[in-house]
N, CA, C and O of each residue as an XYZ file, in Angstrom:
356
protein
N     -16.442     -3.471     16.345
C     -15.725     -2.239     16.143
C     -14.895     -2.365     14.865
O     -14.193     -3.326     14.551
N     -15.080     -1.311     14.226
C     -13.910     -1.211     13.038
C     -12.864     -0.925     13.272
O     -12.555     -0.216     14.230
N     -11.807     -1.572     12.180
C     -10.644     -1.448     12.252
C      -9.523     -0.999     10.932
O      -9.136     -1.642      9.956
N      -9.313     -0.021     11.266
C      -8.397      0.945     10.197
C      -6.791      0.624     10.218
O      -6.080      0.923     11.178
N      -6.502      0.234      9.508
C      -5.172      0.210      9.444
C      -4.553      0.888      8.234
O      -4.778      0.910      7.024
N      -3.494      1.544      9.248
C      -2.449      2.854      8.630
C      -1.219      2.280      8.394
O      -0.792      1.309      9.018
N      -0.408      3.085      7.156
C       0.424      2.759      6.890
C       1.807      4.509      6.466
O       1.635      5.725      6.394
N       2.678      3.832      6.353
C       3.414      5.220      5.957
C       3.490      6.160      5.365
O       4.052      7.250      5.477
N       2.519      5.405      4.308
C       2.268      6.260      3.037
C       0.725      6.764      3.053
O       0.295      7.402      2.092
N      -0.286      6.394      4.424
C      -1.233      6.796      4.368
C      -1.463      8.611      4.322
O      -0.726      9.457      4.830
N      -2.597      8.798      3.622
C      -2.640     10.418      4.067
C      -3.549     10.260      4.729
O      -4.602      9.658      4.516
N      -2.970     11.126      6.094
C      -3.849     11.495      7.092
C      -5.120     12.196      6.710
O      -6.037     12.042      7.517
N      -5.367     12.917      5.678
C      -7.212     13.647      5.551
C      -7.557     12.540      5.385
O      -8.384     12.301      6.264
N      -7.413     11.673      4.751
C      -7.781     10.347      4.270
C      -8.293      9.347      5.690
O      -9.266      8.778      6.185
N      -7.336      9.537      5.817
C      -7.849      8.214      7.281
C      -8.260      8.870      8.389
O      -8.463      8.282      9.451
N      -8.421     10.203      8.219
C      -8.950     11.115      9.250
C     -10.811     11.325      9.152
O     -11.631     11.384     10.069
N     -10.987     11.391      7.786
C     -12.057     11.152      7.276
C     -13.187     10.618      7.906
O     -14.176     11.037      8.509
N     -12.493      9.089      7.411
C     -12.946      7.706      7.712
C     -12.857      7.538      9.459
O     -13.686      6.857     10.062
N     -11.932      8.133     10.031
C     -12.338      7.953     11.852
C     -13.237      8.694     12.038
O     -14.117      8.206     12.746
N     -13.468     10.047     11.584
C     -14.829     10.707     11.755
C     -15.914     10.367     11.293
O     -16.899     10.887     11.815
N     -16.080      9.618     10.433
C     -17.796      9.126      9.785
C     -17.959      8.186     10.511
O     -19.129      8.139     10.892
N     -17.036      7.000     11.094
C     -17.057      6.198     12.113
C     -17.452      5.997     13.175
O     -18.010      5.005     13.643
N     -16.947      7.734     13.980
C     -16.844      7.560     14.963
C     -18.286      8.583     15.036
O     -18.437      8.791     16.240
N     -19.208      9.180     14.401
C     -20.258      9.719     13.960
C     -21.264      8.814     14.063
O     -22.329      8.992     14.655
N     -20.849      7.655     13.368
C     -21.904      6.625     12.577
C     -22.109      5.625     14.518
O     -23.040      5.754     15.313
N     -21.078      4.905     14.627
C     -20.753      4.225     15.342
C     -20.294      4.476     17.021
O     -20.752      3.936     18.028
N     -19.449      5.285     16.911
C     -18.999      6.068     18.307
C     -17.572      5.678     18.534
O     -16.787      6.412     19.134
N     -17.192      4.295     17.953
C     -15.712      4.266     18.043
C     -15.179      3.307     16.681
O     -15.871      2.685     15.876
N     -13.690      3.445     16.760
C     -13.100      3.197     15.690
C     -11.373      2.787     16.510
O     -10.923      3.240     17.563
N     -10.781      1.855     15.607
C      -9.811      1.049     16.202
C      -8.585      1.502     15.159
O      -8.432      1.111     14.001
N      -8.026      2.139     15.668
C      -6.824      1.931     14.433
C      -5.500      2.238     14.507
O      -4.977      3.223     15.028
N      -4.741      0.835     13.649
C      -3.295      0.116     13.826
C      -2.567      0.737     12.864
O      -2.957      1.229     11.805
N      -0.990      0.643     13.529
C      -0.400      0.747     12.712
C       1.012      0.207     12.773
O       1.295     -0.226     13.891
N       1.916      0.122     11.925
C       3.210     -0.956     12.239
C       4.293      0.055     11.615
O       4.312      0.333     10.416
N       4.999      0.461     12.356
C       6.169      1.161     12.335
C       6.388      3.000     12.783
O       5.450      3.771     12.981
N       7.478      3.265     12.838
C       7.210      4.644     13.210
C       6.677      5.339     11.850
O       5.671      5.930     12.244
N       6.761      5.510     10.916
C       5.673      6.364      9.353
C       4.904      5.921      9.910
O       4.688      6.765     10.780
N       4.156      5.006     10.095
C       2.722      4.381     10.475
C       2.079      4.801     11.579
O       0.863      4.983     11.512
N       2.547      4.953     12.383
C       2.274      5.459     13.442
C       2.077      7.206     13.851
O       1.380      7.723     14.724
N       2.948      7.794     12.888
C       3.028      9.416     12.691
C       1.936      9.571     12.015
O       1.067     10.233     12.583
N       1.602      9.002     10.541
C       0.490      8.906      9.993
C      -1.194      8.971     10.840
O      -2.197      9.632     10.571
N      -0.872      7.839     12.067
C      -1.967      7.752     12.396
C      -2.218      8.646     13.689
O      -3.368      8.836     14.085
N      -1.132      9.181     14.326
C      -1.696     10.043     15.060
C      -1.620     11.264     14.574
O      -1.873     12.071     15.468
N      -1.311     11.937     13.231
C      -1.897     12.931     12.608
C      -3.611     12.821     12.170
O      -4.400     13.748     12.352
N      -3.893     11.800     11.705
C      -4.767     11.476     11.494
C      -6.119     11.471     12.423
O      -7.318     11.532     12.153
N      -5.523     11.389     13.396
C      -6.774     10.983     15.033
C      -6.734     12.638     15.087
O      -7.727     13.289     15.410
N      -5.688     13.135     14.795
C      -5.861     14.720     15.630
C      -6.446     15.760     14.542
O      -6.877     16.853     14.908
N      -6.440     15.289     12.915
C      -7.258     16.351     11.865
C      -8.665     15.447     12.425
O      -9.642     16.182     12.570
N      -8.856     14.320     12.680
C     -10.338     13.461     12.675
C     -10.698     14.784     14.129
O     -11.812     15.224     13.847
N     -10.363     15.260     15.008
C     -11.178     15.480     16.416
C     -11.322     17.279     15.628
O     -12.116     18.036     16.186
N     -10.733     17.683     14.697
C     -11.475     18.822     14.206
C     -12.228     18.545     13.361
O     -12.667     19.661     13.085
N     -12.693     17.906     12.762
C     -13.580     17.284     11.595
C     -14.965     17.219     12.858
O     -15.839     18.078     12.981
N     -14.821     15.963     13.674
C     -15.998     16.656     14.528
C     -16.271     16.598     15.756
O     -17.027     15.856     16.383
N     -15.379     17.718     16.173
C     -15.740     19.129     16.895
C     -17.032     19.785     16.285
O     -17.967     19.683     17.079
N     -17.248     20.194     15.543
C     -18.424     21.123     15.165
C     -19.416     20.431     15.295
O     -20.423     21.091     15.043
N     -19.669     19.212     15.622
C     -21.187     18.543     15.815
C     -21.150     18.297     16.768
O     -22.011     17.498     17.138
N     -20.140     18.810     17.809
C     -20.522     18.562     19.279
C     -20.485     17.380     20.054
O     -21.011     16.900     21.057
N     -19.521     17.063     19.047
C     -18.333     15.560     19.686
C     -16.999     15.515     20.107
O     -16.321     16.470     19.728
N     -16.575     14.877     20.619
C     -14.702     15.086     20.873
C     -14.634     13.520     20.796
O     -15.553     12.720     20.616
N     -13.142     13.278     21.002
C     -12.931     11.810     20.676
C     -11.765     11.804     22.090
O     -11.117     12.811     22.378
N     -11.668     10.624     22.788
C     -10.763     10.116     22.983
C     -10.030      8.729     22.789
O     -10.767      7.804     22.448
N      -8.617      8.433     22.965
C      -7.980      7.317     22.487
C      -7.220      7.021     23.332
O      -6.532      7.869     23.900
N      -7.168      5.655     23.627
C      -6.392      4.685     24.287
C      -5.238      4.354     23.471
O      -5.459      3.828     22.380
N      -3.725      4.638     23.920
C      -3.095      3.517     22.505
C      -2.456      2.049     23.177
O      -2.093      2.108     24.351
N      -2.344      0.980     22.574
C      -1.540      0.149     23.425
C      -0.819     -0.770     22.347
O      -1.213     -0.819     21.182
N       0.421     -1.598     22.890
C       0.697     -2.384     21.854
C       0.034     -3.398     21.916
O      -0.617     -3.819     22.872
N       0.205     -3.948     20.634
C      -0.400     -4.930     20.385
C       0.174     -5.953     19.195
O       0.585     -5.454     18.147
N       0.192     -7.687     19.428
C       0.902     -8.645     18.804
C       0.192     -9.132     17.264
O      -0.675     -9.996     17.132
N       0.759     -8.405     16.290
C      -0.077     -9.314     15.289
C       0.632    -10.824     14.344
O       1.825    -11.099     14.219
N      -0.183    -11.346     13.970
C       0.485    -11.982     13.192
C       0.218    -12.292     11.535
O      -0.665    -12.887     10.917
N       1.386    -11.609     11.178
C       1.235    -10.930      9.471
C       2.383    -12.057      8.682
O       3.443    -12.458      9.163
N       1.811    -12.389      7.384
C       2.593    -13.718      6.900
C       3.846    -14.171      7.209
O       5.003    -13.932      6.864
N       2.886    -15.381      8.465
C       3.566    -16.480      9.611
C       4.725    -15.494     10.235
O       5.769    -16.057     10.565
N       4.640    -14.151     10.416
C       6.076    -13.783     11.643
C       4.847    -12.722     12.388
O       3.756    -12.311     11.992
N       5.622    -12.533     13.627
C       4.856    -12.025     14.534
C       5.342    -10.491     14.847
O       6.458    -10.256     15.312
N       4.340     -9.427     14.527
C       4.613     -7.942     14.157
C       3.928     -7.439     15.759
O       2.969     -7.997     16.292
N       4.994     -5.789     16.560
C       4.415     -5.753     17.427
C       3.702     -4.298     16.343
O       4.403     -3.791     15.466
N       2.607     -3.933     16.553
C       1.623     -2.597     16.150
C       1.582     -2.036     17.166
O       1.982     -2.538     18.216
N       1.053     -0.797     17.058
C       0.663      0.439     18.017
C      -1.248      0.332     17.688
O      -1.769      0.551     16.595
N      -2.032     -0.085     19.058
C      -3.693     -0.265     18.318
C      -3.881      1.697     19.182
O      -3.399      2.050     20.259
N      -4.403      2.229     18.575
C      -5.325      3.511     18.911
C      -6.769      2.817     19.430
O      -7.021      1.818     18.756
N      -7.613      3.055     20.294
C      -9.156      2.268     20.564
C      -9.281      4.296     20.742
O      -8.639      5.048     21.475
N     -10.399      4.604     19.704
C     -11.057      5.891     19.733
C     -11.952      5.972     20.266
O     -12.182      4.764     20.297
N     -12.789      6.412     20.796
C     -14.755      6.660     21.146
C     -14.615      8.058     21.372
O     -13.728      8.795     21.803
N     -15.767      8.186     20.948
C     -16.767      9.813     20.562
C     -17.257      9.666     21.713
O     -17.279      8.594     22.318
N     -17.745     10.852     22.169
C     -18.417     11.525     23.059
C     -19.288     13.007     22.918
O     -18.772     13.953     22.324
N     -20.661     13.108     23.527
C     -20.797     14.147     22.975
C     -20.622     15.346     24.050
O     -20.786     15.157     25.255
N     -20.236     16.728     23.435
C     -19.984     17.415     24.340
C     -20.801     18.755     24.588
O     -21.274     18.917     23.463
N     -21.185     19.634     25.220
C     -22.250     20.847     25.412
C     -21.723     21.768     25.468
O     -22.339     22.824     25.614
C-alpha cells in the first residue's frame, strides 16, 4: 500500500489528486500526517479526493488511527488515514 504523507503546507487538490489515481489504480492509499495543519490538510484532502471519484462509481472509506513514528532519532505520534475504494451502483 502507498503511503502519502501530508504536511501543513500541503495543498489539498494536490494530495487529493494523488489519493484518487491511487485509490483508482490500486483501491487503497495510506496517508499520514504530523500535527494539527497536517492533519486539516489531509482530511480536506480525503474529502475533495471522494468527489474526484464519485463519478466513476467509487466512494472511499477511511479508518484514522494514531500511529508512532520515528523521525530523526525522536519518536513523533501521526494521525495514519488507511483509505479503500469501493465500487458503488
Amino acid at each position: 500500500m502507498e503511503t502519502l504523507r501530508v504536511s501543513g503546507k500541503s495543498r489539498p487538490n494536490a494530495v487529493a489528486g494523488a489519493i484518487a489515481a491511487l485509490l483508482r489504480t490500486q483501491g487503497e492509499v495510506e496517508v499520514q500526517a504530523i500535527g494539527p495543519a497536517a492533519v486539516n490538510q489531509a482530511v480536506k484532502a480525503i474529502a475533495i479526493a471522494r468527489g474526484y471519484i464519485v463519478p466513476d462509481q467509487l466512494d472511499l472509506q477511511t479508518q484514522p488511527a494514531f500511529v508512532k513514528l520515528d523521525l530523526e532519532e525522536e519518536e513523533r505520534t501521526a494521525v495514519r488515514f488507511t483509505i479503500a475504494s469501493y465500487k458503488t451502483q
